[in-house]
N, C-alpha and C positions, 0 to 999 in steps of 0.2 A: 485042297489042303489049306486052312486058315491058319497065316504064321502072322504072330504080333512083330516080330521084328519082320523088315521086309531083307531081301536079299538085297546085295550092292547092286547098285545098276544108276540111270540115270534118273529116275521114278526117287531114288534114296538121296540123292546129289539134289535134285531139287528140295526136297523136303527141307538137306540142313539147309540151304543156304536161305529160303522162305523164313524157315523160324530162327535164323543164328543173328540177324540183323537186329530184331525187335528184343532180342532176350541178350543182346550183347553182355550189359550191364551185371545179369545174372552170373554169366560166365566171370566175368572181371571183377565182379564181391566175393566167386567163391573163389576164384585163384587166389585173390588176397587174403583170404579167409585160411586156406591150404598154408600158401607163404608165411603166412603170419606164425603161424604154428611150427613150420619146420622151421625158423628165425628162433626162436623159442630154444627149438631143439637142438642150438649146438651149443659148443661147447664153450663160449664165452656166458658170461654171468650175468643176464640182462636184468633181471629184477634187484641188482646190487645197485644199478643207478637212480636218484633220488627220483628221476622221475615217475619210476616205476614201485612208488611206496604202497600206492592204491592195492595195485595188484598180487603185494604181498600178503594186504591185510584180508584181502578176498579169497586168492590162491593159494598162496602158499607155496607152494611148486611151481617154478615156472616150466619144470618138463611135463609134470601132468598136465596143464594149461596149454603146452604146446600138442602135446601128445593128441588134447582132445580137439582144438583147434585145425591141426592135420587131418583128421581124421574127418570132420566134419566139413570142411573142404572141400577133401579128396569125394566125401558120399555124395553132397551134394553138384559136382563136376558128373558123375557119375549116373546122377537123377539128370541131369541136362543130356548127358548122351540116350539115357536112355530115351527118356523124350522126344529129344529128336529125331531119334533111328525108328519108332514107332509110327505105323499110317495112321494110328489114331491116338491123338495126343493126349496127356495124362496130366492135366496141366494140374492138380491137386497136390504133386508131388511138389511143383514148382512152389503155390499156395504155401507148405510148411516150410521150404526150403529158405523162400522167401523169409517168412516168419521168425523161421531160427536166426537166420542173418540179419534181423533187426533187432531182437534180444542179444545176438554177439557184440554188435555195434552201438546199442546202447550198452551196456557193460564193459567195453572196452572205453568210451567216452568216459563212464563214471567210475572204472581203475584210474582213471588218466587224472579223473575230476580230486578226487581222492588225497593223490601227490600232493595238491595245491601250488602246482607248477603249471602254470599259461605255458602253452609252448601253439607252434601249430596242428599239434592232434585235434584243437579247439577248431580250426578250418575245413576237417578232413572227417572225422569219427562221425560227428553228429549228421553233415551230408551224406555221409552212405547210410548213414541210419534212414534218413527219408530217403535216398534212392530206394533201402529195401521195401519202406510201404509201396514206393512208386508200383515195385517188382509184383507186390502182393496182390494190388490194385488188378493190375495189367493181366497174373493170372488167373486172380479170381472170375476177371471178365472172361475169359478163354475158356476159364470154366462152362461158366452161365452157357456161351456160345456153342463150346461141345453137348452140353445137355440139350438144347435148344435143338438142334441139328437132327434132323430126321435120321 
């Protein structure tokens, strides 16, 4: 019987723990990624502070914004599991995942840019932006490596 997911055992315990170190980063762009959208989603008024002028003029809604930001997240948290829990890696999922989250974080730099308010989003947005190439790099190589592989 050929199963793509494998069953729990310690065969699946190794797996994550091989690929959760190198793909850390992944995990911790899309949590923030997730975060950032349900932050969005409550009930105080965040796009009413000047900082967030950018984002009005882009969004509009800051519960659509959040709604889409959650969501893309939560898929992308979801593409990591599956990934991981897989004996043979699918690291192309990673590739866009990656991708999206450097279009998120440059777009969130340039809502922030927008404002015309310096604050430290300036320290922070544009770094995870290059973390995401880092991400893209990393699994476009994994790619190559799986194709490669007998």
């Amino acid at each position: 019987m050929n199963h793509t997911l494998m069953p729990p055992g310690p065969g699946l315990w190794i797996r994550i723990q091989h690929r959760f170190g190198p793909r850390m980063t992944e995990w911790a762009l899309a949590l923030i990624t997730a975060l950032w959208g349900a932050v969005l989603l409550l009930p105080e008024h965040v796009f009413d502070q000047p900082a967030w002028a950018g984002f009005r003029l882009i969004f509009g809604s800051e519960n659509a914004l959040g709604a889409v930001m959650l969501v893309l997240g939560v898929s992308r948290i979801a593409g990591l599991i599956v990934n991981g829990a897989r004996k043979q890696v699918t690291p192309w999922i990673r590739v866009f995942s990656a991708g999206g989250g450097f279009l998120i974080f440059v777009g969130i730099s340039a809502g922030y840019s927008l404002s015309g308010i310096i604050s430290t989003w300036l320290a922070i947005y544009p770094v995870f932006a290059l973390l995401e190439l880092l991400n893209i790099y990393r699994a476009a190589h994994d790619a190559g490596e799986s194709n490669a592989a007998p």
